[in-house]
C-alpha positions in Angstrom: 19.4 41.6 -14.1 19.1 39.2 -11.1 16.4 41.3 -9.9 14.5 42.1 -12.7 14.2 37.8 -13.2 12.9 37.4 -10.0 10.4 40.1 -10.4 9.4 37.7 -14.0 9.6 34.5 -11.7 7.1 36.3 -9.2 4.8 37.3 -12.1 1.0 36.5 -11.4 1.0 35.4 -14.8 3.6 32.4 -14.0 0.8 31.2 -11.4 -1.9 31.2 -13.4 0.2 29.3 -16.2 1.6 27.2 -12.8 -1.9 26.8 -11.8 -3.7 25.2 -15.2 -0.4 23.3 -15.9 -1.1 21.6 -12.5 -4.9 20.8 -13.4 -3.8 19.6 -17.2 -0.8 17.2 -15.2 -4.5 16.1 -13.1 -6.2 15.7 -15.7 -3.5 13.7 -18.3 -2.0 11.4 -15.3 -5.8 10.7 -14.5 -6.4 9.6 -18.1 -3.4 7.6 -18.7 -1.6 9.7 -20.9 1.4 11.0 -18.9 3.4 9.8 -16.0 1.5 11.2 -12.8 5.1 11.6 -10.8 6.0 14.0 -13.4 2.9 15.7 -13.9 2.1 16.8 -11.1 5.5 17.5 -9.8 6.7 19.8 -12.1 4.1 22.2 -11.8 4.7 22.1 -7.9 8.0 23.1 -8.6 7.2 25.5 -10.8 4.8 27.1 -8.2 7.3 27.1 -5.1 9.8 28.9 -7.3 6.8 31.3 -8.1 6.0 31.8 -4.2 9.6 32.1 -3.1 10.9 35.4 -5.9 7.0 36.6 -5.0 8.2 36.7 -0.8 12.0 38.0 -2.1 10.5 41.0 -4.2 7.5 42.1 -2.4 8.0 44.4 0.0 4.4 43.4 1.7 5.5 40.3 3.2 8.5 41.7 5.3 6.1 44.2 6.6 3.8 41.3 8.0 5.1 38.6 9.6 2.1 36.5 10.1 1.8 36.9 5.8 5.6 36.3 5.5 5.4 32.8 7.8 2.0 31.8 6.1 3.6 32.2 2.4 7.0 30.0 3.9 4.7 27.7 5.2 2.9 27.6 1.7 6.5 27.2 -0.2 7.5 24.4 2.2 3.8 22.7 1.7 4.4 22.9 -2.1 7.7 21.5 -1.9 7.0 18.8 -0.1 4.6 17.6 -2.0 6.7 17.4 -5.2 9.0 15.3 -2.8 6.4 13.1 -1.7 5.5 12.4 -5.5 9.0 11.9 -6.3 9.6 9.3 -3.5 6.6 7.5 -2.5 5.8 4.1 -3.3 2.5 2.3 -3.7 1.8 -1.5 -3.9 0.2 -4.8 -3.0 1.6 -7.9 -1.7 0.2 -11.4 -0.4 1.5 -13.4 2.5 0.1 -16.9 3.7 -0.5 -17.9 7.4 3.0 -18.5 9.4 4.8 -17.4 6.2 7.5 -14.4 6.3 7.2 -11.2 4.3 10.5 -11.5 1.9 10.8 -8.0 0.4 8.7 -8.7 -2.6 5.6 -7.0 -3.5 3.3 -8.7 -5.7 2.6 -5.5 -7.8 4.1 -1.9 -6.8 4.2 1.7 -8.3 6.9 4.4 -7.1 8.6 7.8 -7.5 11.2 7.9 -9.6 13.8 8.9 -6.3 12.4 6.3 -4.4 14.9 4.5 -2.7 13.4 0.8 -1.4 14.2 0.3 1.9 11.8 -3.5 2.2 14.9 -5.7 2.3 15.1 -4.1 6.2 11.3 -4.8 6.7 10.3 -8.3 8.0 7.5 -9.9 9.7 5.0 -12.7 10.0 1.2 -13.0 8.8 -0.2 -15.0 12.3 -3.5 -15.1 11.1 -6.4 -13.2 11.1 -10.3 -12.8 11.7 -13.1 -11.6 10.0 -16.8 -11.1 10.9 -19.3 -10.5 8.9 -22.8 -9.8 9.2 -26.2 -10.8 7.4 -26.2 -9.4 3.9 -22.4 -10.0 3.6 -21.2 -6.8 5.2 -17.9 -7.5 6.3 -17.0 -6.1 9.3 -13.0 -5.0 10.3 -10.6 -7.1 9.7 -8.3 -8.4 13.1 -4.8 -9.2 11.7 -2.1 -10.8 13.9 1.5 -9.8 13.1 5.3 -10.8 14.4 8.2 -8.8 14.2 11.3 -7.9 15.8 12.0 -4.3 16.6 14.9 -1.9 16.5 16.2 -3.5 20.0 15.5 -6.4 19.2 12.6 -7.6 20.7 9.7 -10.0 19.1 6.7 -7.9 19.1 3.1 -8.8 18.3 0.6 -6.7 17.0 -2.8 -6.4 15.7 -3.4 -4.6 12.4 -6.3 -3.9 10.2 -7.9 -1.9 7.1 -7.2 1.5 9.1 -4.3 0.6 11.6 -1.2 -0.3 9.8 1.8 -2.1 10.6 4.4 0.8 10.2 8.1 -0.8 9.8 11.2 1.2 8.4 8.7 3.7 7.0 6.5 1.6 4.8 2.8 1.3 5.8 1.2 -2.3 5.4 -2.3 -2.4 5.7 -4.9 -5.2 5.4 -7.0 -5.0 1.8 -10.3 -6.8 1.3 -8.3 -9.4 -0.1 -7.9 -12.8 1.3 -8.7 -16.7 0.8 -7.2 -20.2 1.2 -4.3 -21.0 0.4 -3.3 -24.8 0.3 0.3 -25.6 1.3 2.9 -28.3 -0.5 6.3 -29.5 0.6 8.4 -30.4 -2.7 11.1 -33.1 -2.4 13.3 -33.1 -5.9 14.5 -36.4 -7.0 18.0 -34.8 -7.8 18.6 -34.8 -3.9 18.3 -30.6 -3.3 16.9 -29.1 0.1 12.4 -29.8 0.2 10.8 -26.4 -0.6 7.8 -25.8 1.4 5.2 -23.1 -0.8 1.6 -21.8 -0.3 -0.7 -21.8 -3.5 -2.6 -18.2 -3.1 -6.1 -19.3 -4.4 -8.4 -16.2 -6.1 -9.5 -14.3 -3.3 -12.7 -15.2 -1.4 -15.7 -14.9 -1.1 -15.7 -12.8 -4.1 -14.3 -15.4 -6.4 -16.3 -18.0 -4.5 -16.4 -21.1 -7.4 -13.4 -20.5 -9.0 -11.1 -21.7 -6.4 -8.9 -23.1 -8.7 -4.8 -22.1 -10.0 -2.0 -23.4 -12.2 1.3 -23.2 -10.8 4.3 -24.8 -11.3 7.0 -27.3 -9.2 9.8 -25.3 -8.2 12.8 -25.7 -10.4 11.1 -27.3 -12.7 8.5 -26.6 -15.8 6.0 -29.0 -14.7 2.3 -27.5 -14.5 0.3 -28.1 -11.3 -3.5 -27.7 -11.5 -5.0 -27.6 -8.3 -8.7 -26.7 -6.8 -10.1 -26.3 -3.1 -13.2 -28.1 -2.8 -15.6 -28.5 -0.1 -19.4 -28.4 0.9 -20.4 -26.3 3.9 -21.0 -22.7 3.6 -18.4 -20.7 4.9 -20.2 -17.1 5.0 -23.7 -17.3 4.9 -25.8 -14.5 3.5 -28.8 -14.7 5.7 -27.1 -14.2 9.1 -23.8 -13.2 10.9 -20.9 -15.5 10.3 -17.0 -15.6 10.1 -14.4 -16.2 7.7 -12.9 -19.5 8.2 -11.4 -22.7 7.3 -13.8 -25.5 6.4 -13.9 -28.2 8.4 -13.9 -30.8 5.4 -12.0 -30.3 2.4 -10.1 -32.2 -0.5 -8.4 -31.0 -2.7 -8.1 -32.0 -6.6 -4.8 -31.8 -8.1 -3.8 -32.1 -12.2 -0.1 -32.9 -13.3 -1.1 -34.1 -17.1 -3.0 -36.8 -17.4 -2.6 -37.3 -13.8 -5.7 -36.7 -11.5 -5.5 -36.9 -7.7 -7.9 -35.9 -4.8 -5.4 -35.2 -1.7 -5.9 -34.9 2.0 -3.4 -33.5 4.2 -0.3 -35.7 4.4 -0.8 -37.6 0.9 1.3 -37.1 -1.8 1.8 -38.2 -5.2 5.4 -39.4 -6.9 6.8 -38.1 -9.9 9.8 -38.8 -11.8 11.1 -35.2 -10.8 10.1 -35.6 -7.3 7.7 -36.4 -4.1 4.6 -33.6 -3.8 3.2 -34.1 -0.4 0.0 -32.0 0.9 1.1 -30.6 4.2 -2.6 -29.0 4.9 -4.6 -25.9 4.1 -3.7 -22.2 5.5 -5.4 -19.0 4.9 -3.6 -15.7 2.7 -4.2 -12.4 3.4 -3.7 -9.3 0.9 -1.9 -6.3 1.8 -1.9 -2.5 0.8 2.0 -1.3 0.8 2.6 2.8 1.3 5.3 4.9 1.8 5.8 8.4 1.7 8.2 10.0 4.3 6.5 13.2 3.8 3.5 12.6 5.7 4.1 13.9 9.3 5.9 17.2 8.2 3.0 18.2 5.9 0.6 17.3 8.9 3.0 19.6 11.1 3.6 22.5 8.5 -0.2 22.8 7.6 -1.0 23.3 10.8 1.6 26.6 10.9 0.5 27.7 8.2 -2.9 27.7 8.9 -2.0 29.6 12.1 -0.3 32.5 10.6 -3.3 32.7 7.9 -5.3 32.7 11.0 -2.7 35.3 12.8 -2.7 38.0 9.6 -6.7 37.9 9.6 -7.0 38.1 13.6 -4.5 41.3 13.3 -6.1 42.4 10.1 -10.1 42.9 11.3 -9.1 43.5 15.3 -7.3 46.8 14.0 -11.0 48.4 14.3 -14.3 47.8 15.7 -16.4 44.6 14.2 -19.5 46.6 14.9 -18.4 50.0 12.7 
């Protein structure tokens, strides 16, 4: 009876149904109507179980080795990418100039068996450069990093769009994202510790004249309005330029009916507290990815496409090509 089940499991029927139950999981997860973890990963399933009672029951692929390996190779490639849907994760987060990343992502998807290892990833945003050329093609984006590695050592390194910043697994790459971000230091009346925060303005140059957010005071539920202003053009469309800091700025903040234009240093008292302008910094936006399974699929396509290329060799040098 064992047998006879794996003989049903190997069915080329099962594949076909395998096969358009894999498109329809594309298709649904694609248009928002099903999770895409699940979609796609029980099919996958579905078809490794297929492949492995087709290479029990056919006595074809322990004649051929190079047909046996490629078929493993296949089952393995299929299985790991139901684990790779199942565990990766996906996100976005933003870190200021000098500030620390804190385990936080600003926005994240993830597998279901995704276990998050970020609260063992750390490192520092140490600035970064961007050129850009006449028409406002942006060119690749330099980011400085700081870390500490497994011995222990501080480490700098220089990431970008294409070359991440690989800790504990998770890949951090820079985004077209990025903009000014003007920085506070908090003193509570009430006598706690100063908190020292970064407002992330809408990214630039894309939202270049609405440099503006609300925010609020930390620990409290008072509203701050604040805006970047300044005059000089930054990134100018008609020739080559690079993404800066102005050189003059002021910047507008709104508590209420309270209106204040602040340079660095000033501050404005409240009842709840002393806000004082410590200067302006740049953000920069980050793409988040993790998915372990990236290396072995790398290292089992390549068997697999050897044995494929093994059986055929065999196959067609068994007689003359010119016959």
């Amino acid at each position: 009876m064992m047998w006879k089940s794996l003989e049903r499991l190997a069915s080329l029927k099962l594949t076909l149904f395998v096969l358009i139950a894999f498109g329809a999981g594309i298709l649904l997860s694609y248009g928002g109507w099903m999770d895409g973890t699940w979609a796609l990963a029980v099919p996958l399933t579905l078809f490794a179980v297929n492949l492995i009672a087709a290479v029990v029951t056919k006595p074809v692929f322990r004649r051929q080795r190079a047909l046996l390996i490629f078929h493993l190779g296949l089952i393995a490639l299929v299985l790991l990418l139901a684990a790779g849907r199942l565990t990766y994760l996906k996100g976005s987060v933003e870190i200021a100039e000098g500030a620390e990343f804190d385990g936080q992502l600003t926005a994240f998807e993830a597998g279901p068996w995704h276990w998050s290892g970020l609260d063992r990833v750390h490192f520092s945003n140490d600035g970064f450069r961007i050129a850009y050329a006449a028409g406002m093609q942006r060119d690749k984006t330099r980011n400085m990093v700081r870390y500490v590695d497994a011995d222990g050592v501080e480490q700098h390194a220089e990431i970008g769009d294409q070359k991440p910043l690989v800790l504990a697994g998770y890949r951090f790459y820079t985004s077209p994202n990025k903009g000014f971000a003007p920085t506070f230091v908090w003193y509570p009346a009430s006598g706690n510790a100063p908190v020292l925060g970064a407002v992330h303005l809408p990214s630039y140059p894309i939202h270049e004249y609405r440099q503006a957010r609300d925010w609020q005071l930390p620990g409290t539920n008072i509203n701050v309005w604040t805006m970047l202003q300044f005059d000089e053009v930054i990134l100018d469309r008609e020739k080559a330029s690079e993404f800066r800091l102005p050189n003059k700025h002021k910047v507008i903040v709104r508590i209420g009916d309270l209106r204040r234009e602040l340079q660095p240093a000033e501050a404005i008292d409240l009842p709840a507290g002393r806000l004082v302008y410590e200067g302006l910094r740049t953000w920069m936006g980050y793409s988040v990815f993790y998915d372990w399974t990236i290396h072995w699929l790398l290292a089992v396509s390549a068997l697999t496409v050897g044995a494929l290329g093994w059986h055929f060799w065999r196959k067609f040098a068994a007689k003359p090509w010119n016959s």
